[in-house]
C-alpha positions as CSV (number, residue, x, y, z in Angstrom):
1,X,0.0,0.0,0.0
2,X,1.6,3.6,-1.0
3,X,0.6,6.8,0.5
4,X,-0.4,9.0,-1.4
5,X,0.7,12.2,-1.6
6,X,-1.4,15.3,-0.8
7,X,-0.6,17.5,-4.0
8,X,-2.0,14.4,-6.1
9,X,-4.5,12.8,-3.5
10,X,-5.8,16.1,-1.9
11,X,-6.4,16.4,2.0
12,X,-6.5,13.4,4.4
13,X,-5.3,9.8,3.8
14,X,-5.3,8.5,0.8
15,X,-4.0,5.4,-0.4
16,X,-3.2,2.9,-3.7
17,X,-2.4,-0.6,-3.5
18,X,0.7,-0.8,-5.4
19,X,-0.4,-3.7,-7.4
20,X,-3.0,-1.0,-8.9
21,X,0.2,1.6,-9.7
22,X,1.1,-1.0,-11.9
23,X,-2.4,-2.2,-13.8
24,X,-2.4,1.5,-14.9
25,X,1.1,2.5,-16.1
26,X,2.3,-1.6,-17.5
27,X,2.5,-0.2,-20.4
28,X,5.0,2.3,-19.5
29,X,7.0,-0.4,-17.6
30,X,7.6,-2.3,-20.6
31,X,8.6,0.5,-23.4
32,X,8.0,-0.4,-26.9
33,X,5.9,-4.1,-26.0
34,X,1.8,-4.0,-26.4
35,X,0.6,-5.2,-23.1
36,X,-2.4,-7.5,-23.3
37,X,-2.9,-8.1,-19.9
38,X,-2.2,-7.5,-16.3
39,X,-3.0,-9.9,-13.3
40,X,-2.5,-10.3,-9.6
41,X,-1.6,-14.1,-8.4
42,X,-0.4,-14.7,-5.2
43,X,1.5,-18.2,-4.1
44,X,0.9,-19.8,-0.8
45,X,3.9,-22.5,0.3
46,X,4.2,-25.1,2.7
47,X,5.4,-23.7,5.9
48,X,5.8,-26.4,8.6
49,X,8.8,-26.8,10.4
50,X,10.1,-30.5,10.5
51,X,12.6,-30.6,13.4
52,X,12.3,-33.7,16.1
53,X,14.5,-31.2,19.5
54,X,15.5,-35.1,20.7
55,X,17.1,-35.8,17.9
56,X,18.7,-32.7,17.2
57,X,22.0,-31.4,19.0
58,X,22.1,-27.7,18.0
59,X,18.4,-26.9,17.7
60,X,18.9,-23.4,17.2
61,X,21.3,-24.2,13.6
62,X,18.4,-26.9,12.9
63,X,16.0,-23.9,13.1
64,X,18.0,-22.4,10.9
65,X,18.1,-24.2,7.9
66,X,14.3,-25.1,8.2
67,X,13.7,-21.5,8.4
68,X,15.7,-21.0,5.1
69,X,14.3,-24.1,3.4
70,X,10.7,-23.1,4.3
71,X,10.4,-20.3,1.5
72,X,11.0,-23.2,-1.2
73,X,8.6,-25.6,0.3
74,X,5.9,-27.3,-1.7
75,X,3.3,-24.4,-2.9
76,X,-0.2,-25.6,-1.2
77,X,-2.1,-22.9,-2.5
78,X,-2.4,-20.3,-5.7
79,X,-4.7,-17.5,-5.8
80,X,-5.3,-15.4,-8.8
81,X,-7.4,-12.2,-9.6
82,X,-10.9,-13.4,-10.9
83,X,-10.5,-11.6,-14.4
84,X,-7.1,-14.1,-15.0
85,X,-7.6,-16.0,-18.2
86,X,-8.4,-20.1,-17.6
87,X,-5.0,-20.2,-19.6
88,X,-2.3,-18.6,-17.7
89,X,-4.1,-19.4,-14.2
90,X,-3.9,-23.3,-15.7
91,X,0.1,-22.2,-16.8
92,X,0.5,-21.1,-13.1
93,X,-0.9,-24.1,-11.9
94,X,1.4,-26.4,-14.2
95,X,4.3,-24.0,-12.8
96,X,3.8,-25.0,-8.9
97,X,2.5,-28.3,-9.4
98,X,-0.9,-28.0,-8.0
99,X,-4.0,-28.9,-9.0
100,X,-7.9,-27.2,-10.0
101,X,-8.9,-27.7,-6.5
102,X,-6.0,-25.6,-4.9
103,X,-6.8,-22.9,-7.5
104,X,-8.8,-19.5,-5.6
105,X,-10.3,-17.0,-8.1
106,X,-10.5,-13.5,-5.9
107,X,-12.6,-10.7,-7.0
108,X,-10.9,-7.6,-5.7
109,X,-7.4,-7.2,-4.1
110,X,-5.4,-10.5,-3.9
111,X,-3.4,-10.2,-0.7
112,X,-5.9,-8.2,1.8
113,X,-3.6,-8.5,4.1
114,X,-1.7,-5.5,3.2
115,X,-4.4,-3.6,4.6
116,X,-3.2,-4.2,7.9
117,X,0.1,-1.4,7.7
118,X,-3.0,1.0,8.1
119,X,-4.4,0.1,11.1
120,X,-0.9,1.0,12.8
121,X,-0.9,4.8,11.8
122,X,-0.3,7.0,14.6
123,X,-2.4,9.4,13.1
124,X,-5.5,7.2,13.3
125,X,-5.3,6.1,16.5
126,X,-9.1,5.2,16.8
127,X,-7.9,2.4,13.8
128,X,-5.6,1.1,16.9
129,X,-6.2,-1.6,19.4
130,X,-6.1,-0.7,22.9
131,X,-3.0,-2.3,24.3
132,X,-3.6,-5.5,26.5
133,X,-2.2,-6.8,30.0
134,X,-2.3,-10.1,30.3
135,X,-3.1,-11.1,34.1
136,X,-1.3,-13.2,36.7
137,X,-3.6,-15.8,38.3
138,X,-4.8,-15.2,41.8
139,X,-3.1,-18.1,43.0
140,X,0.4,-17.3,41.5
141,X,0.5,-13.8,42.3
142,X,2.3,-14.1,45.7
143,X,3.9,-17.6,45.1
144,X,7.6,-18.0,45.3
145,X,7.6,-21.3,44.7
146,X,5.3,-22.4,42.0
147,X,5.6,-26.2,42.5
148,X,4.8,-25.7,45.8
149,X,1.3,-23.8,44.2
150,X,1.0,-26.8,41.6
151,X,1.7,-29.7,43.8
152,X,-2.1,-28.8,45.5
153,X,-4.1,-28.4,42.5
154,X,-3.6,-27.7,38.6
155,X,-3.5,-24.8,37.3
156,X,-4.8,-23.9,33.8
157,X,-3.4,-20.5,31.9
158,X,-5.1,-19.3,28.9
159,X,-2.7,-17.5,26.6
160,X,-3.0,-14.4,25.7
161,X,-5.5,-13.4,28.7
162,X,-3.1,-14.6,31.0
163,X,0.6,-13.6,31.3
164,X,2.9,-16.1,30.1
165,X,5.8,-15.2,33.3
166,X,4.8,-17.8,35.2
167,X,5.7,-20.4,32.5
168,X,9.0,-18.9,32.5
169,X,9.2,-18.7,36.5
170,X,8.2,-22.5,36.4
171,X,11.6,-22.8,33.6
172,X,13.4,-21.2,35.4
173,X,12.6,-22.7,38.7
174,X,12.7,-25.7,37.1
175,X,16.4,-25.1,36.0
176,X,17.5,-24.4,39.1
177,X,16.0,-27.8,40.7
178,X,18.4,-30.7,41.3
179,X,15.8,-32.8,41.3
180,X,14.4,-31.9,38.5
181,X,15.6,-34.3,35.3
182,X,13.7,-33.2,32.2
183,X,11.2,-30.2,31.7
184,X,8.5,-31.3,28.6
185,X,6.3,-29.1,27.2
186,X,2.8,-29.2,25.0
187,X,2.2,-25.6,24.0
């Protein structure tokens, strides 16, 4: 999304998807060729992350190199503007291997998504979410020992409501605790 500016847009906000800045001058981006069309697609990969942490040594370098290989994983999903040609969305499909029933015509913008840059305009701040304090659990406020607090009854946190510190208290306590011979997590 590009601003645009007041000597062209007049007062206020005003805004162009980019993708639109390009429908309207193609032709000028390719001097001396007659452009016969112009479409949005957008290509959704695979993005999970395959790394077992009991197998691995050095999780963080196994991290890594997932991280990298994630941006040429298996395309699951191709959208395309609803005015593409059956042709070139079927050539786009041949291109990442997918078939008809991973194919999504949109009508309007391809990537919505972009629209979220505006909500985070200090100049709108009623476009803004109020910011959010996650709570401590009665029972954990005061606790300096958080097995101690567990070892009488379970204790449920629901994440983002409530604050994720005592997880990390129970880590770190955890850490700390001779006794203590492996720490495993569902999250």
């Amino acid at each position: 999304i590009i601003r645009v500016p007041e000597e062209v847009g007049g007062a206020g906000d005003n805004y162009v998807f980019l993708s639109s800045m390009i429908h309207a001058h193609a032709d000028d981006l390719f001097h001396g060729m007659s452009v016969k069309g112009c479409y949005q697609f957008r290509l959704t990969r695979n993005a999970d992350l395959s790394v077992d942490a009991e197998d691995v040594e050095d999780l963080a370098r196994a991290l890594r190199g997932e991280l990298f290989s994630r941006r040429y994983g298996d395309a699951v999903r191709l959208e395309v503007a609803d005015t593409c040609p059956k042709h070139l969305a079927d050539f786009l499909l041949k291109q990442f291997n997918l078939s008809e029933n991973e194919l999504y015509r949109v009508n309007g913008p391809v990537n919505l998504t972009r629209l979220f840059s505006i909500t985070g305009l200090e100049s709108h701040p009623e476009l803004q979410h109020t910011p959010f304090t996650p709570v401590i659990p009665k029972l954990l406020q005061n606790a300096e020992n958080i097995f101690s607090v567990v070892g009488k009854q379970d204790i449920l946190l629901l994440h983002p409501f409530e604050s994720f510190t005592p997880v990390i208290d129970l880590l770190r306590q955890a850490a700390k605790d001779p006794s203590v011979l492996a720490i495993k997590q569902t999250l």
